[in-house]
N, C-alpha and C positions, 0 to 999 in steps of 0.2 A: 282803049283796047281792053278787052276784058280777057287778058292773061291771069290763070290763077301764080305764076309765079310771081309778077308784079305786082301782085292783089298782096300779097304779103310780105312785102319790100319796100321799105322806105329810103328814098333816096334823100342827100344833105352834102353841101359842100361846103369843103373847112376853108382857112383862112387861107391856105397857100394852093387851091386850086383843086385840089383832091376832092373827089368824090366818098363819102363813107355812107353804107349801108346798115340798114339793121333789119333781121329778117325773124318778125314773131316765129317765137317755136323752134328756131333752127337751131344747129349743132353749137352754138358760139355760146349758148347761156342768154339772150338777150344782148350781148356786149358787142358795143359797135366793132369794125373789124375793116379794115383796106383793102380794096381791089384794084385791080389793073384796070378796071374799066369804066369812065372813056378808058382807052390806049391816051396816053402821051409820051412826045419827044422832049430827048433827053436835056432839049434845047430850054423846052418848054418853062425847067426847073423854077420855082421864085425863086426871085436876087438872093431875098433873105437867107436863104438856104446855102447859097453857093458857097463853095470853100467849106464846106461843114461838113464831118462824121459821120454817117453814115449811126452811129452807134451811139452817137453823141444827138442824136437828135432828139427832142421834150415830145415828152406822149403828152398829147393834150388834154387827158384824162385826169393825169398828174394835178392839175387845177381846182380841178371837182372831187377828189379824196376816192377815185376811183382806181384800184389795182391794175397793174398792168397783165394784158393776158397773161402772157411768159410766166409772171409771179402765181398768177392764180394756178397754173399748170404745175410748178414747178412745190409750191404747198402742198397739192392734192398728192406729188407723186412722193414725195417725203412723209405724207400721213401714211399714204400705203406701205410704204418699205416700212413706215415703223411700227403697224399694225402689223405686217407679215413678220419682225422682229419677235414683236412680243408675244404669238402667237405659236411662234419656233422655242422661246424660250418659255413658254409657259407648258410645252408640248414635251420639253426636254425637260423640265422639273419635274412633270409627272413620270415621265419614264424614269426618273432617277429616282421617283421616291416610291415608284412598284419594285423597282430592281434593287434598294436596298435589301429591303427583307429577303429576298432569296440569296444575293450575295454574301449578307450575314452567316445567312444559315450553313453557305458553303464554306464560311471562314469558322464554323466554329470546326463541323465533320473533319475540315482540314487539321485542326486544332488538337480535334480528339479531346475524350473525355478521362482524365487521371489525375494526377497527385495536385493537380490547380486547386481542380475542381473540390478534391477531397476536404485541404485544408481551409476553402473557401466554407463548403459544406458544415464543417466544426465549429467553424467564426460564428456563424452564423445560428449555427444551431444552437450555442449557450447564447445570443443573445434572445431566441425564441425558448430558451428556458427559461430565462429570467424573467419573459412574459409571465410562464406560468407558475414562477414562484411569486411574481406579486399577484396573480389572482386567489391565492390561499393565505396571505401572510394577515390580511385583515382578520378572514375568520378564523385564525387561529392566535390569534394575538389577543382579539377581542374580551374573554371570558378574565383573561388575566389584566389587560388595561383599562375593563372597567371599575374594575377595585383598587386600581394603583390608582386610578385618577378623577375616582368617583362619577364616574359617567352614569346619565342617567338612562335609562329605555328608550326614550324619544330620541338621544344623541346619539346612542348606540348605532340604531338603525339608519340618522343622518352619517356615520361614518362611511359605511357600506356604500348609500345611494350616492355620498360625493365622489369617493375613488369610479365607482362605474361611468360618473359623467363624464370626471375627465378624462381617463383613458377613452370616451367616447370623442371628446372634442379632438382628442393629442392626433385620434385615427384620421380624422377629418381636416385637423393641420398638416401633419407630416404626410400625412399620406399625398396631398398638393404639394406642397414643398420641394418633395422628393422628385417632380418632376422639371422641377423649376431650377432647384441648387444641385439636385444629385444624390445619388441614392448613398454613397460612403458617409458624405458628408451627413446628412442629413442623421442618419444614425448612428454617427460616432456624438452629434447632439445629443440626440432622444437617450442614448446609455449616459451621458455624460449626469443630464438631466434628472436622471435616476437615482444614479449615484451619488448625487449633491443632495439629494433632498432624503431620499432616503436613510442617507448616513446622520444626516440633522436628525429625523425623526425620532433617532432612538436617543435622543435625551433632552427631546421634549418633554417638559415639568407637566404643563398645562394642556388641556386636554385641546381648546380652540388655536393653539401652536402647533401641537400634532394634526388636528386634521387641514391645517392649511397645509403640512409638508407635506402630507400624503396626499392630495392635491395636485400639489405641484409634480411630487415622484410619479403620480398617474398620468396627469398630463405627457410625460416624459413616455414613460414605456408604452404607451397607447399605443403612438406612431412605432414601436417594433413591427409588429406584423406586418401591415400594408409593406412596409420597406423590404422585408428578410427575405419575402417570396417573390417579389418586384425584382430587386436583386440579384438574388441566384437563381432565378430564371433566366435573365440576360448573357449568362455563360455558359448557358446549357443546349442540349443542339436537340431537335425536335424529337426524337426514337429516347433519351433519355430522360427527357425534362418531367413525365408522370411519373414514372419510377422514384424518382429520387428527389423530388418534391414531397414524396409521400412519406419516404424515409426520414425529410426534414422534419416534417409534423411529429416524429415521434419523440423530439426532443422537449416539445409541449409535458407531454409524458411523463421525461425527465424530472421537468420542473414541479409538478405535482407529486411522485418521488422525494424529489431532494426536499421540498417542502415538509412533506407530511413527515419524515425520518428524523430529520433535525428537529424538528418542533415536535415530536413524539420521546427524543432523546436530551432536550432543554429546558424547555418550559413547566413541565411537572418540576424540576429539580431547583425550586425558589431559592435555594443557599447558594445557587452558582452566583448570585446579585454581588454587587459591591455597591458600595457609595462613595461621592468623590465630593468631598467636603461637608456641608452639613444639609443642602439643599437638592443636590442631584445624586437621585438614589437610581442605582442600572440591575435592575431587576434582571432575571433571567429571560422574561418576553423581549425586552430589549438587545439582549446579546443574541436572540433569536432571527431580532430582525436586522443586527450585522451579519451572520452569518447569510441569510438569506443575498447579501449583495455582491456574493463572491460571482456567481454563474456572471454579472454583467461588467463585473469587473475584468474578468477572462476574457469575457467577447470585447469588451473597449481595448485592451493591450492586443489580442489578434487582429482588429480591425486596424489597426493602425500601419498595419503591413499588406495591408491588402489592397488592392485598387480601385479606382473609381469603376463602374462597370460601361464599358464599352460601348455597348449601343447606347448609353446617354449621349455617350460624346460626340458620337456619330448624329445621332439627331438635333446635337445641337453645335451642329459644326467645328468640331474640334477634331480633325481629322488624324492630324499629329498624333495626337494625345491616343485616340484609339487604337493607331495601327500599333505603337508601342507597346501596350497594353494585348494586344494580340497575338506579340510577339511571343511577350512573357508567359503569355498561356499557352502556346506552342510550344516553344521551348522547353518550359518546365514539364509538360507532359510527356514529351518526347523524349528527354535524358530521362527522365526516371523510368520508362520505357525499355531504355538500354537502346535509343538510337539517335542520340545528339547530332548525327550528320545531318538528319534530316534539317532542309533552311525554309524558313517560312516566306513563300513565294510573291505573297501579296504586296502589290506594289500601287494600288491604286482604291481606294473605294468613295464611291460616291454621296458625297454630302452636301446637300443642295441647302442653302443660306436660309434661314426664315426674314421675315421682314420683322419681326420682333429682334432680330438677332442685329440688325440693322440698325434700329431706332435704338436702344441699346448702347451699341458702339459709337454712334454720332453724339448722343445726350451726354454720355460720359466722357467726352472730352474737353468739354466746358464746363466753367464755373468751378467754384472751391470744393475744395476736397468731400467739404459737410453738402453741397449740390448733387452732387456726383455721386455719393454713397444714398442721399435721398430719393435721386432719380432712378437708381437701380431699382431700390428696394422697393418702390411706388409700382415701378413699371413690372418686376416680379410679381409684385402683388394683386396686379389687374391682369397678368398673364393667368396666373393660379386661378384668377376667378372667370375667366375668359373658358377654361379648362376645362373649369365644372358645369358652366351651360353649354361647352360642346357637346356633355354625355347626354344631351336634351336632343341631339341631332337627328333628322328620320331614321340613318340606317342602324344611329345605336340603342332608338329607344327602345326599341320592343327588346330584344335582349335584356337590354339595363332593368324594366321593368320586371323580365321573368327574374333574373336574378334577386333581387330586393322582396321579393315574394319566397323567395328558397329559404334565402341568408333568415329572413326575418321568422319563417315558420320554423326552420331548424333549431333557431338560435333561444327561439320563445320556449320552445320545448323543452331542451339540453338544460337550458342556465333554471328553467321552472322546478322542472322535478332536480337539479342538483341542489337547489334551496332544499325540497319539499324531503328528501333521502333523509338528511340530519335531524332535520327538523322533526321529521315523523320519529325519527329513531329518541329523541332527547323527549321526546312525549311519552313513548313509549315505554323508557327510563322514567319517566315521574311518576307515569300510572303503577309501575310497580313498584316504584318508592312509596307512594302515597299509602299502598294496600298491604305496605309492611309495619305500615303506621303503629306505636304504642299508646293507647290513652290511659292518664293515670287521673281517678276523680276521686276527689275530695282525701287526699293522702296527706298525713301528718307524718313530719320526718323533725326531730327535733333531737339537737344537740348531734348533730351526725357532720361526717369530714368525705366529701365529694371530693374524690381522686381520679375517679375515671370520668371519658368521655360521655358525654349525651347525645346523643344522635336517633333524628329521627321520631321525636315524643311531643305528644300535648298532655299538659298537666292542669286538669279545670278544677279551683278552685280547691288549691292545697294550702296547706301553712306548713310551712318552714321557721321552725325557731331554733333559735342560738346552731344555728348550720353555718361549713365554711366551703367553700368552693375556690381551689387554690390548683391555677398548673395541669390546666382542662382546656378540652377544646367541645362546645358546645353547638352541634349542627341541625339546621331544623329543627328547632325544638320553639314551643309555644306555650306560655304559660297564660292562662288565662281567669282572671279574678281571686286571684291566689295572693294568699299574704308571707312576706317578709319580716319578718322579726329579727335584730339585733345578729344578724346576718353579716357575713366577711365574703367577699370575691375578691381573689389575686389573680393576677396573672391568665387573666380569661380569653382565648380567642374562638368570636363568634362568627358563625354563615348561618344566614337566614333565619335566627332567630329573633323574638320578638316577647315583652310584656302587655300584655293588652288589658284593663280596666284592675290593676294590681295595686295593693298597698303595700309601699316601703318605707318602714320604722327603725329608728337606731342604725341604719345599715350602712356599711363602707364599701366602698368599689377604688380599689388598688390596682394600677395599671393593669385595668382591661381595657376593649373595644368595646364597651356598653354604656353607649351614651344617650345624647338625645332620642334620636330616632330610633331606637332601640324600644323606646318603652311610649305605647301609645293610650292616652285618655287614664296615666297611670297619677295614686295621691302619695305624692312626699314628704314625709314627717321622720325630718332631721336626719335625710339621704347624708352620704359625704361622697363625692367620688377626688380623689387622690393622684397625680399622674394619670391621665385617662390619653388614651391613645384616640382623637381626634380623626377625623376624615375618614376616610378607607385607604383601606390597608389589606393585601396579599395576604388571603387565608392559607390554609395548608393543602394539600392536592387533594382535588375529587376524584371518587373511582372511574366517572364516566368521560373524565378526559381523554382517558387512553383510549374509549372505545370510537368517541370519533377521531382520534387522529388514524385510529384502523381503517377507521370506514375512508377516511379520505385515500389513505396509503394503497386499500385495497381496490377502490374505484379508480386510481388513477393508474393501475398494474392491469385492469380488467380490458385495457384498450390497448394493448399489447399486440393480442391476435390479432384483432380488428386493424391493428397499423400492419402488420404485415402481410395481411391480405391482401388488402388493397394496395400497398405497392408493389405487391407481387403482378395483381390484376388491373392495373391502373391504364397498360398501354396496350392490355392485351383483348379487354372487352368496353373499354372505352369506360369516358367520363360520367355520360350521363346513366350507363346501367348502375355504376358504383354512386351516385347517387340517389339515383331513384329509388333502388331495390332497397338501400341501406335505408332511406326514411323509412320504406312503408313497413321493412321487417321490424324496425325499432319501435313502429304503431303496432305492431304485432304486441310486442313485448310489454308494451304497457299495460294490457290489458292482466298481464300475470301480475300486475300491484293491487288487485282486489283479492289476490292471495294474501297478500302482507298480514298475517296476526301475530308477526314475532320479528324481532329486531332480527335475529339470522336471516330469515327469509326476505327482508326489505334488505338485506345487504346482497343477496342473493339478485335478487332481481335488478339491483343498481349495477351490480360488477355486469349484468346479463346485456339493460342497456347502453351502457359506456361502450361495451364491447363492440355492439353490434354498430351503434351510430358513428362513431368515430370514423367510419368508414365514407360514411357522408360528408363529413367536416375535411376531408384529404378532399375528395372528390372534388368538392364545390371550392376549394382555394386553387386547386388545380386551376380549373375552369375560367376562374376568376379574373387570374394571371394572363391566359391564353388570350382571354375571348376581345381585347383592349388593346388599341395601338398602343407604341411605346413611348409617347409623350404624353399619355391620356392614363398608362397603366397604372401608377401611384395611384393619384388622383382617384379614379375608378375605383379601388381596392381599398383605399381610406375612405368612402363614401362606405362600401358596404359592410366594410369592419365597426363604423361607426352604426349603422343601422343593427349590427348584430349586439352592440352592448345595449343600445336602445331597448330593441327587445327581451335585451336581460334584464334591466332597470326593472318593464312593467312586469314580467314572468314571474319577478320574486316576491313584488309586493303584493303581488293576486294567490300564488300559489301559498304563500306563508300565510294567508288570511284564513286557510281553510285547515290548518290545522288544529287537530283536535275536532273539529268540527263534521266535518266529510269526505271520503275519500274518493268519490265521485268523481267530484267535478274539477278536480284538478286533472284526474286522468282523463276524463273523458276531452278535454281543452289539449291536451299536451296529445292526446289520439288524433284530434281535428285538426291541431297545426300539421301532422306526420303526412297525414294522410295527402291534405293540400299541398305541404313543400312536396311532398313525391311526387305526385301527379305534373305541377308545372313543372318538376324539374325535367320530366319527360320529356318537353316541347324544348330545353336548348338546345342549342345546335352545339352536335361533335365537334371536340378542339384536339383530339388525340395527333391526326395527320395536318393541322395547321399551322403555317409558319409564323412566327409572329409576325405582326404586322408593324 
């Protein structure tokens, strides 16, 4: 019979009389399956059978390692429930972790912004002084620790380029870190780290002991920045967070201030030095660079009262710990307010577990104690790096990109021409030192008693007989093929002089500094020198030290305005005009340095762009902060602080090449970065009305 239902039905009967079918293609999966049909009586049963369960009877599949239907149904519906499971709870993370940030945001408004916030705002701000007193403490130390400790030019400029590294790596450590351990913690470190090495430095003998501590002290204060603005962003509620972000910056200010005054008020005055035994001498640059460690001294004893910041906690499930912290910023804003009634209502907020936070907790409960503290810090440490190539993710690269393009145009610029300001200015001082010059040829001075100072002379081809030179200080001065005759020097201290192709007969040198190096391609016949004051040694003050610690004092007062503009305007025309506009006015400005033919006017145009750019430098930390989730925000912010000393590293040893040389092309380079950072900075997107994320 050519039925197409039987055409696709095979018929088979079991061992107890049953008929089973299997029917290609049908609803069953291929899996055979029991029918009523034939019909039989109940009578019919096999023996085997009788007296048996019903429930209790062997599926004869069971034989052949084949599932029982019921099984295979009852799997399928336990995947889907636990599919629909994790689907509800994947659905409900998400919703938890868009609704934190707005929650946040409505816990701080609740919170209010006052005396928390203030005394937070102070902590903070001397520990972002202290940045900026270690960014001046080299070059101003420098002129005096390389005569304490005979440094040569090559090592000079190795001092500078080491400190810039490490505060470049510390930005690129802590700044990870701090998303990983916590922003308090992490910067009661980084000061700590400061403070250790710093305070070693100043009684480093040797010069490769100092610059390993300054090293290590750079490394340390690096990671400030990324943290200070990471930090007190998290307590701030979205209408005040530009404002007074801006405000913070100006404590940078501060520290170039307290720099420039104390080291304009110490270090000329060499007699403030003591020595403590016969080997460690503490010159005045040294008492310079204790004084310098008070700002992070202060912010280390206020940090220690102050709290972890909130939304880490929150992000990384410590819910407890947050809401407590929440409290206290309510509360404390509130009484000092004059309304302590008010109670802080929040009873719930949402903190969704990571699976980091998971693996974590399970790892650390096994194994010894040294397991346990290796398996944190391992799994930290692939977190942090896990971190850094998230900021590689589609939606953050294009941002990330524009930003690194800003940081690095602005940063080339700023740190170039603040090398190039000093530098142009200590040239500009020699060219008019040089063109005060005295030359004395062929002068014969004999039996005469040198009381006064020399400064500033070449003498070619003199003779000097039976002369004494006693209780003088002798600067720049050059003799040249000039004879000696039965000659006395006591008591001589020299800079920058020299004998070049000279004959010395009969002649004594009684503890002066005129030793080898002193006298080059020179013939000695029956020299004596007597107590001779060996190595280098702390001459007496130049006139031109006061004029750059002016120029520093007066550069770092000229950003003044410029900070307060921009936090006046920070929430009011938005981020990206206050950057844009500030690079490309500051390309403006540059061009007024082919004005420069006098040290006044090159201080003139430095105070003009300090002013104006600085405004940029708010802007773009602003932005920086905003534009980055809050487990990503460190991280983020020590990538491009890191990128900003990079570009000072190469800024200084390009723009310092061209002095004396041309004044071109340092401007014109420092116009080309403006012009570019302004232009992309154009294209980021406003963070003024964004919550963080």
């Amino acid at each position: 019979m050519d039925d197409p239902y039987h055409n696709n039905v095979n018929q088979q009967m079991t061992e107890g009389g049953d008929y089973t079918y299997t029917q290609d293609g049908g609803g069953q999966d291929g899996y055979p399956y029991q029918t009523d049909y034939p019909p039989q009586d109940e009578d019919a049963a096999s023996d085997a059978t009788e007296g048996a369960d019903e429930d209790d009877q062997m599926y004869e599949g069971e034989y052949q390692g084949i599932p029982h239907p019921d099984e295979i149904k009852e799997a399928r519906r336990a995947a889907r429930v636990e599919a629909r499971r994790k689907a509800r709870m994947a659905a409900q993370q998400e919703e938890e972790e868009e609704s934190l940030p707005e929650q946040y945001e409505t816990i701080m408004e609740d919170c209010g912004h006052g005396r928390f916030q203030w005394m937070l705002f102070f902590v903070l701000g001397l520990a972002l002084m202290a940045d900026g007193v270690d960014g001046f403490v080299v070059g101003f130390v420098l002129p005096s620790a390389e005569k304490d400790m005979c440094i040569s030019n090559a090592d000079k400029g190795l001092l500078g380029l080491l400190v810039y590294v490490a505060m470049m790596v510390g930005a690129l450590v802590w700044g990870g870190l701090c998303d990983k351990m916590g922003r308090r913690k992490c910067l009661i470190y980084v000061l700590t780290i400061d403070l250790v090495f710093s305070f070693l430095s100043c009684f480093a003998q040797g010069y490769g002991f100092f610059l390993f501590l300054r090293f290590c002290s750079g490394f340390g204060i690096g990671g400030s920045i990324p943290i200070v603005y990471t930090y007190f962003t998290e307590f701030l509620q979205m209408d005040k967070r530009g404002e007074h972000l801006s405000w913070l910056c100006m404590f940078w200010m501060f520290g170039g201030l307290y720099a420039s005054f104390t080291a304009w008020g110490i270090i000329p005055h060499y007699g403030w030095g003591f020595a403590i035994g016969t080997h460690l001498q503490m010159h005045s640059w040294r008492l310079f660079i204790l004084v310098c460690l008070f700002p992070a001294l202060a912010a280390l004893i206020g940090l220690v009262f102050m709290p972890e910041s909130p939304r880490f906690l929150l992000e990384n499930a410590r819910h407890d710990e947050a809401w407590m912290i929440l409290r206290q910023v309510h509360d404390t804003n509130w009484k000092a307010k004059g309304e302590p009634e008010r109670v802080f209502t929040v009873t719930n907020i949402k903190t969704p577990q990571t699976q980091e936070d998971e693996f974590i907790e399970i790892q650390s409960e096994t194994g010894t104690a040294f397991q346990r503290w290796t398996v944190r810090k391992m799994t930290m440490l692939q977190q942090v790096m896990a971190n850094i190539m998230s900021l590689s993710a589609p939606e953050l690269r294009l941002q990330g990109l524009l930003l690194v393009i800003v940081w690095f145009c602005l940063a080339f610029s700023y740190h170039g021409l603040g090398v190039w300001f000093p530098d142009m200015i200590k040239y500009m001082q020699y060219e008019e030192y040089e063109s005060k010059v005295r030359i004395f040829h062929r002068e014969r001075v004999e039996r005469f008693h040198f009381n006064f100072s020399l400064v500033n002379q070449i003498h070619r081809e003199g003779e000097y007989i039976h002369d004494k030179f006693a209780n003088i200080e002798i600067k720049s001065v050059k003799f040249e093929s000039s004879l000696f005759e039965n000659c006395y020097f006591e008591d001589i201290k020299s800079t920058n002089t020299f004998f070049e192709n000279c004959t010395i007969k009969n002649t004594v040198f009684y503890n002066t500094d005129l030793w080898q190096d002193k006298f080059k391609n020179c013939r000695m016949e029956n020299a004596t020198f007597l107590h001779p004051k060996k190595g280098c040694h702390l001459n007496f003050q130049e006139e031109n030290d006061i004029v750059i610690y002016m120029v520093s004092f007066l550069g770092s007062l000229a950003v003044l305005p410029g900070n307060i503009i921009s936090a006046l305007f920070m929430d009011k025309i938005g981020r990206i005009r206050i950057i844009g506009g500030s690079m490309l006015a500051s390309s403006a400005c540059t061009f007024l340095l082919l004005l420069s033919f006098s040290q006044g006017a090159v201080i003139c145009w430095q105070c003009l762009f300090y002013g104006v750019s600085v405004a940029a430098w708010n802007g773009l930390e602003v932005i920086s902060v905003e534009l980055y989730p809050s487990s990503k925000r460190g991280t983020a912010f020590g990538i491009l602080n890191g990128i900003c000393k990079f570009a000072a590293i190469i800024a200084s040893s390009i723009f310092a090449a061209f002095i004396g040389i041309t004044k071109i092309i340092p401007i014109f380079l420092a116009f080309a970065a403006l012009v570019c950072g302004g232009m992309v900075a154009l294209k980021l997107p406003e963070t003024r009305e964004k919550i963080l994320s």
